[in-house]
TORKOLMAR-421042 format. One record per residue (C-alpha): residue number from 1; residue in one letter; x, y, z. Coordinates in steps of 0.2 Angstrom, whole numbers, plus 5000, padded with zeros to 4 digits. Example, Ala and Ser with C-alpha at 12.3 -4.5 7.8 and 13.67 -1.06 7.14 Angstrom:
residues 2
   num   residuo      X      Y      Z
     1         a   5062   4978   5039
     2         s   5068   4995   5036
end
This chain:
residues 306
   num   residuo      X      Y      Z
     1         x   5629   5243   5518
     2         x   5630   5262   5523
     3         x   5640   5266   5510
     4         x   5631   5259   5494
     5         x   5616   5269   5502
     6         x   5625   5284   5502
     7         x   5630   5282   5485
     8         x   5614   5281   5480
     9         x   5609   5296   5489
    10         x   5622   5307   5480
    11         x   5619   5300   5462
    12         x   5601   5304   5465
    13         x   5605   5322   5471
    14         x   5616   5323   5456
    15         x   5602   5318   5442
    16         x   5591   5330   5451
    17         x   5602   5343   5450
    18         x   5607   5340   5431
    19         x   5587   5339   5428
    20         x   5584   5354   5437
    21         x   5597   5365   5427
    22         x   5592   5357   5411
    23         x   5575   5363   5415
    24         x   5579   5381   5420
    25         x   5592   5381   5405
    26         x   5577   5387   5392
    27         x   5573   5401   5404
    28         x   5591   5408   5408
    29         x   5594   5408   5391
    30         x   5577   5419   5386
    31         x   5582   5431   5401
    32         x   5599   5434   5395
    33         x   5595   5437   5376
    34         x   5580   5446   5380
    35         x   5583   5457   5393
    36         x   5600   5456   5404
    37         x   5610   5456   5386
    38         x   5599   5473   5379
    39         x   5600   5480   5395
    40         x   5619   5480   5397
    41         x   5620   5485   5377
    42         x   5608   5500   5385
    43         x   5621   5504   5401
    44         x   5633   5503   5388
    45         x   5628   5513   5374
    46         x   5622   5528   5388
    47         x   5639   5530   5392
    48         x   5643   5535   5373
    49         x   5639   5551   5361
    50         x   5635   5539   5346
    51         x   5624   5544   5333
    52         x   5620   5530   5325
    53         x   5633   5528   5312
    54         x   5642   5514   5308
    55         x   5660   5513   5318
    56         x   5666   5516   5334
    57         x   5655   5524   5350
    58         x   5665   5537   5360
    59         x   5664   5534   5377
    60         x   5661   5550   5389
    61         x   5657   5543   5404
    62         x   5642   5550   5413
    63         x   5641   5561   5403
    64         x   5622   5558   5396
    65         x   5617   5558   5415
    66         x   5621   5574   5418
    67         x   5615   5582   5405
    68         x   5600   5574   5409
    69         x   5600   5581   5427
    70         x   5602   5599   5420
    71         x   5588   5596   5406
    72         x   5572   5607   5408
    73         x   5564   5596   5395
    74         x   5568   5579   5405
    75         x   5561   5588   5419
    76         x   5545   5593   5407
    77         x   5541   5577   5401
    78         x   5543   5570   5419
    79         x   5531   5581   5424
    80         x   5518   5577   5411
    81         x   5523   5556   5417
    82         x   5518   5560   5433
    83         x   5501   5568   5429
    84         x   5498   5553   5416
    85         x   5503   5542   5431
    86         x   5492   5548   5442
    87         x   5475   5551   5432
    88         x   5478   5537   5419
    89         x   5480   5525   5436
    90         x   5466   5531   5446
    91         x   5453   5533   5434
    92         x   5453   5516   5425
    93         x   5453   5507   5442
    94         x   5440   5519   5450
    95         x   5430   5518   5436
    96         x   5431   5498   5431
    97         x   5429   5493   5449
    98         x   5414   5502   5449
    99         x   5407   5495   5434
   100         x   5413   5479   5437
   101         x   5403   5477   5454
   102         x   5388   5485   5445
   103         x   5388   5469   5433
   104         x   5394   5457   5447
   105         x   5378   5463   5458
   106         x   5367   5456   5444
   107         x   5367   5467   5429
   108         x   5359   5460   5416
   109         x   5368   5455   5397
   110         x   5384   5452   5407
   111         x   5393   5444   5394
   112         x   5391   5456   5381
   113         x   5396   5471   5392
   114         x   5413   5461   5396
   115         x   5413   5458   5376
   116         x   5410   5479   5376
   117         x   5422   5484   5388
   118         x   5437   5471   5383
   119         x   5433   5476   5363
   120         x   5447   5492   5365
   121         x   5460   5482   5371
   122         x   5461   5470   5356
   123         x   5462   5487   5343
   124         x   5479   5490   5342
   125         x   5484   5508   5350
   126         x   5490   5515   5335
   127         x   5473   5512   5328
   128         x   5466   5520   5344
   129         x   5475   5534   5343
   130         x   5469   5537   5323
   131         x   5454   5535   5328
   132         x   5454   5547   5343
   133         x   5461   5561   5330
   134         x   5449   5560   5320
   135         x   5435   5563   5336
   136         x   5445   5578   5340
   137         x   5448   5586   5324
   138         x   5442   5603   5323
   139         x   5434   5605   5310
   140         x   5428   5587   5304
   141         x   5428   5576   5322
   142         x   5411   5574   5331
   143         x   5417   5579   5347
   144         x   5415   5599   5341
   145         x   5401   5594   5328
   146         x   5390   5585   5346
   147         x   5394   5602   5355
   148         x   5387   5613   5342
   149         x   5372   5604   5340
   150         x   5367   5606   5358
   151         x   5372   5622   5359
   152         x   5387   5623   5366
   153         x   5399   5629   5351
   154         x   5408   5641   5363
   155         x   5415   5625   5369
   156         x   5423   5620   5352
   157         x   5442   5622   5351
   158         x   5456   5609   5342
   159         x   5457   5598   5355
   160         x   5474   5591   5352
   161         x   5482   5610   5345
   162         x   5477   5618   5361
   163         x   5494   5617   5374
   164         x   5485   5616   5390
   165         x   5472   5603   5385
   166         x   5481   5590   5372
   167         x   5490   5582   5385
   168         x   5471   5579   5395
   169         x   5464   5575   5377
   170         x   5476   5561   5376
   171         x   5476   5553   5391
   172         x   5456   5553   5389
   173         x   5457   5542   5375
   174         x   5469   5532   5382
   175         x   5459   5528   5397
   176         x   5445   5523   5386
   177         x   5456   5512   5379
   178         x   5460   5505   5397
   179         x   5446   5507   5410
   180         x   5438   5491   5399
   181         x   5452   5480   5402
   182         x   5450   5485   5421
   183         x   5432   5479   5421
   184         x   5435   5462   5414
   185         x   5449   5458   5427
   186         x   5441   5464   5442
   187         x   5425   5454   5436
   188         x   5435   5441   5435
   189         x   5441   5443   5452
   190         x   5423   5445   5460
   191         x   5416   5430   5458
   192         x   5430   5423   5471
   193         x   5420   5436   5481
   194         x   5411   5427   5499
   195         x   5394   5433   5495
   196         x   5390   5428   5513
   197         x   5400   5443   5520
   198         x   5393   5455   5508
   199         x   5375   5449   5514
   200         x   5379   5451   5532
   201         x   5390   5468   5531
   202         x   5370   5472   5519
   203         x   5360   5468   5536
   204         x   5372   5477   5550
   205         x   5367   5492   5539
   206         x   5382   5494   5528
   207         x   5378   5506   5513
   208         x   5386   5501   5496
   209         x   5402   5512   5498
   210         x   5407   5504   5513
   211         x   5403   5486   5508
   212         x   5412   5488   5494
   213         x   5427   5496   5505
   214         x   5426   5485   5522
   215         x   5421   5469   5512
   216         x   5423   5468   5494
   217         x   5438   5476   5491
   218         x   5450   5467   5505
   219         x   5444   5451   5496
   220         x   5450   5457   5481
   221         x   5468   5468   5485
   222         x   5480   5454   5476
   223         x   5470   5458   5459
   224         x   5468   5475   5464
   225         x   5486   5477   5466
   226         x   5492   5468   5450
   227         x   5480   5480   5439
   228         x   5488   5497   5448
   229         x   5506   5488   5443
   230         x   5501   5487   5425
   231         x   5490   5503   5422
   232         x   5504   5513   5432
   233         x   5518   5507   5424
   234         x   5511   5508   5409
   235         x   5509   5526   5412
   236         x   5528   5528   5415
   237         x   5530   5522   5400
   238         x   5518   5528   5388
   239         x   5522   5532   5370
   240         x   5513   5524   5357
   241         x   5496   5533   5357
   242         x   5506   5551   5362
   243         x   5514   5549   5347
   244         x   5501   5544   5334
   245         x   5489   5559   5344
   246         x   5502   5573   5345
   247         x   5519   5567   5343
   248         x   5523   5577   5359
   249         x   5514   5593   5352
   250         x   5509   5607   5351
   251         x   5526   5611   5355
   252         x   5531   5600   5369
   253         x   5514   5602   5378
   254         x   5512   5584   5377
   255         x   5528   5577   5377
   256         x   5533   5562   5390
   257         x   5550   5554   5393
   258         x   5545   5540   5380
   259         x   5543   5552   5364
   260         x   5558   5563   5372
   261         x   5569   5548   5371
   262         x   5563   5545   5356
   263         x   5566   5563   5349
   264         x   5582   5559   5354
   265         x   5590   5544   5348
   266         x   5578   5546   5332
   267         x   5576   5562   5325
   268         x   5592   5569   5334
   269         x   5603   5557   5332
   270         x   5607   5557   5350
   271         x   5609   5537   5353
   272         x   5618   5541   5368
   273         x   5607   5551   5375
   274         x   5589   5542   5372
   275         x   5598   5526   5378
   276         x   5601   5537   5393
   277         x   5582   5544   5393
   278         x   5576   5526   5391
   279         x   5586   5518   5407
   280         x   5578   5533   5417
   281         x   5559   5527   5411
   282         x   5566   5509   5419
   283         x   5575   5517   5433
   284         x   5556   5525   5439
   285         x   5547   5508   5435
   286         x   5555   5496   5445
   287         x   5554   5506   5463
   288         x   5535   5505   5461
   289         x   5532   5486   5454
   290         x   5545   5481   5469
   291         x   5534   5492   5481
   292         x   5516   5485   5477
   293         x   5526   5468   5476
   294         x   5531   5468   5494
   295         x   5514   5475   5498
   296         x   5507   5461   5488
   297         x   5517   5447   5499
   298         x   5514   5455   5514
   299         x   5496   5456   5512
   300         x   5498   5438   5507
   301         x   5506   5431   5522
   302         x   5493   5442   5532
   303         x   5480   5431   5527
   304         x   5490   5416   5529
   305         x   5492   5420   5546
   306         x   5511   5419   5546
end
């Protein structure tokens, strides 16, 4: 009797088994077209000088990489990443958790402020970038045309044709573009919020920085989190709205590691080498979406107590 029971066992095992693949099948087949196949084409094409044309790819090793190493304008653009990184992070989610607690503390016209704020990220960022062109334009935007009718003409410049502002110009416009998104998420988050702790931090005497510190933002960190993960990996890879804006310019002022790639493969004819510069902008996102991931887990198994 032990025997035919056993069977059983095993033949259910192996149905579950031929069910289980045949449901991950669809998936590992999307991940290998979609990502492990272009990314092996990537590895390989970075080990070649091609330039595009049809025929053959020399191969040269690591060649692109070390170039890369030695190239003042990788470490330029890097440089104008890591201030994009940093400001085009923290502002969006300094500014949208602030308006986000603003509404959820009982602002009136809720919905149509969400409908506000979320309306940038549905316009495409070509057309944001169009449009922020146009604000800046020297002669014709109303950003210079608002400054002279206050008084303030000395202020006037071309925004985007001045080196040490076009870069700050851009990234402007594209946390506009951002910070709405931020709100809508994190309001979204806060009505998970335990009102009760915010109303008894509000009688030991907490003030509204430190409620929102000691209280409202611990209840929040897993959102919190998976906002910083988009908006700073986003920033690593920025390209579209540069390159609409200034197209790295004036002069590389602007540029970042997605137009320099670009640059490269497109206008240089430099496969090779843009494939190279490409893998780099991957290469610097994954550390930082493995980092707030762990952090993410951790916190999570904090609060499960395990």
């Amino acid at each position: 009797m032990a025997r035919p029971a056993t069977g059983g066992v095993a033949a259910t095992r192996r149905a579950q088994a031929r069910l289980g693949l045949a449901l991950v099948a669809p998936a590992v087949v999307l991940v290998v077209t979609f990502f492990l196949f272009p990314l092996g084409s990537a590895v390989y094409y970075s080990l070649t000088s091609w330039d595009g044309a049809p025929g053959s790819a020399p191969f040269i090793g690591l060649a692109n990489y070390a170039e890369m190493l030695g190239d003042g304008e990788v470490w330029h653009a890097l440089l104008n990443n890591a201030i994009w990184v940093v400001i085009g992070t923290a502002a969006p989610l300094v500014i949208g958790l602030v308006l986000a607690v603003i509404l959820w503390s009982g602002a009136r016209g809720v919905v149509l402020y969400r409908l506000l704020f979320f309306f940038p990220r549905v316009i495409p960022g070509v057309a944001i970038g169009i449009v922020w062109a146009w604000i800046y334009d020297p002669i014709d935007g109303w950003l210079n045309r608002m400054l002279d009718a206050v008084g303030l003409e000395s202020l006037t410049r071309g925004w985007l044709g001045d080196a040490r502002l076009a870069l700050y110009a851009v990234l402007f416009a594209a946390i506009w573009a951002t910070f709405g998104f931020v709100v809508v998420i994190f309001l979204a988050a806060l009505q998970n919020v335990d009102i009760e702790l915010v109303d008894a931090a509000r009688l030991d005497g907490a003030n509204a920085v430190q409620r929102l510190w000691h209280v409202i933002l611990p209840q929040i960190t897993p959102v919190f989190l998976m906002v910083t993960t988009l908006t700073l990996v986003g920033g690593i890879s920025v390209f579209d709205i540069v390159f609409i804006m200034t197209g790295g310019g004036p002069g590389n002022a602007s540029e970042v590691l997605g137009i320099y790639s670009f640059q490269s493969a497109f206008q240089l004819n430099r496969i090779g080498y843009g494939t190279t510069l490409a893998l780099l902008i991957t290469v610097l996102s994954v550390p930082f979406v493995v980092m707030i991931n762990r952090l993410q887990r951790r916190l999570a198994l904090q609060e499960t107590g395990v």
